[in-house]
N, C-alpha and C positions, 0 to 999 in steps of 0.2 A: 595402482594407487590404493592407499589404504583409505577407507573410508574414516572419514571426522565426525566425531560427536559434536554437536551444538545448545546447549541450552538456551530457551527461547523461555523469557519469563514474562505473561499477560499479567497487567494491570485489572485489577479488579475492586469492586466496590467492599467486596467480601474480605474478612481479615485474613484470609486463606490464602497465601499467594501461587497460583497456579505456576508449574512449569513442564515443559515440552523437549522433550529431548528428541531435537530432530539427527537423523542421519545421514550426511552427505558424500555420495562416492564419486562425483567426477568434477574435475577443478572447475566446469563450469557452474556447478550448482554452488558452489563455495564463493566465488566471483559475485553471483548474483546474490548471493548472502548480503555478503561485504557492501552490495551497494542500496539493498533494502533493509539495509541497519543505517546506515547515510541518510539515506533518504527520509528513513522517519526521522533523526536527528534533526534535519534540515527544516522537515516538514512542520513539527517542533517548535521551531524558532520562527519560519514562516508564521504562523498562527501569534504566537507572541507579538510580532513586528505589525502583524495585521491590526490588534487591538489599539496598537499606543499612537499615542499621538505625534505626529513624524514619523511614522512610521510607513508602512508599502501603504497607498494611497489604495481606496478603495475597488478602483475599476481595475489596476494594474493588479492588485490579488484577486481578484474574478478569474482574470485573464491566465494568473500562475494558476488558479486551485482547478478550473479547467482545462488548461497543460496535460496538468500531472493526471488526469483522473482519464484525459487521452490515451495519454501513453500507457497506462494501466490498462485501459481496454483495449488497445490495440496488442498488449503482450500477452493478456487472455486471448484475444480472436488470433494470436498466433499457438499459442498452448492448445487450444482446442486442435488446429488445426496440422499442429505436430505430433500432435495424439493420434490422432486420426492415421497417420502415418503409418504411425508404432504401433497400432493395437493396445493404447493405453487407454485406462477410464481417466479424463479431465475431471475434476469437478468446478465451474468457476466460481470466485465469491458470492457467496450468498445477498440477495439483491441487488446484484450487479447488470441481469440477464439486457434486456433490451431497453435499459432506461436511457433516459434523457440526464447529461452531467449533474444538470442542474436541479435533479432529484435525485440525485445517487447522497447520499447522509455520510462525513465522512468525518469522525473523531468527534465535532462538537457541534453546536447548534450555528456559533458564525459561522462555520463551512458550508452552509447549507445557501442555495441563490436568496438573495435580500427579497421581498416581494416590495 
């Protein structure tokens, strides 16, 4: 299979728009692409729906924003642990290590547990 170029464009504060050209050689990484561009889309809208009024009710997005920050850590403790495997170096996200969901900071300030 021939490997795919991807353009990955970060949001920044800066007028300078960053981008990343990442490279993908096996249909599973392209797969997983496909659904971590979804996902932020989703997550996106999530966040929007959270704000308004009628919208996802507050304990019912706890319960998503904590979901999804699962499943992310649980596909990091498997990346590590398929690394391991392979002889790859993982790195996982930066302050992600051993926290608690509900201090992990994710896009914006309502994301963050209510106190």
């Amino acid at each position: 299979m021939k490997a795919q170029k991807f353009r990955i464009k970060n949001k920044s504060i800066s007028r300078e728009g960053r981008v990343k050209i990442i490279e993908l050689e096996s249909i599973w990484g392209i797969k997983m692409l496909n659904i971590v561009r979804q996902f932020d889309m989703a997550y996106g809208k999530f966040k929007d729906l959270w704000s308004e009024s009628g919208g996802i009710p507050e304990e019912e997005a706890m319960v998503l924003r904590d979901n999804a920050l699962n499943a992310i850590r649980e596909f990091s403790d498997f990346m590590r642990d398929f690394s391991e495997k392979v002889d790859f170096k993982y790195y996982p996200p930066k302050g992600f290590g051993n926290q608690e969901p509900e201090k992990i900071k994710i896009g914006s300030e309502k994301c963050r547990a209510r106190s």
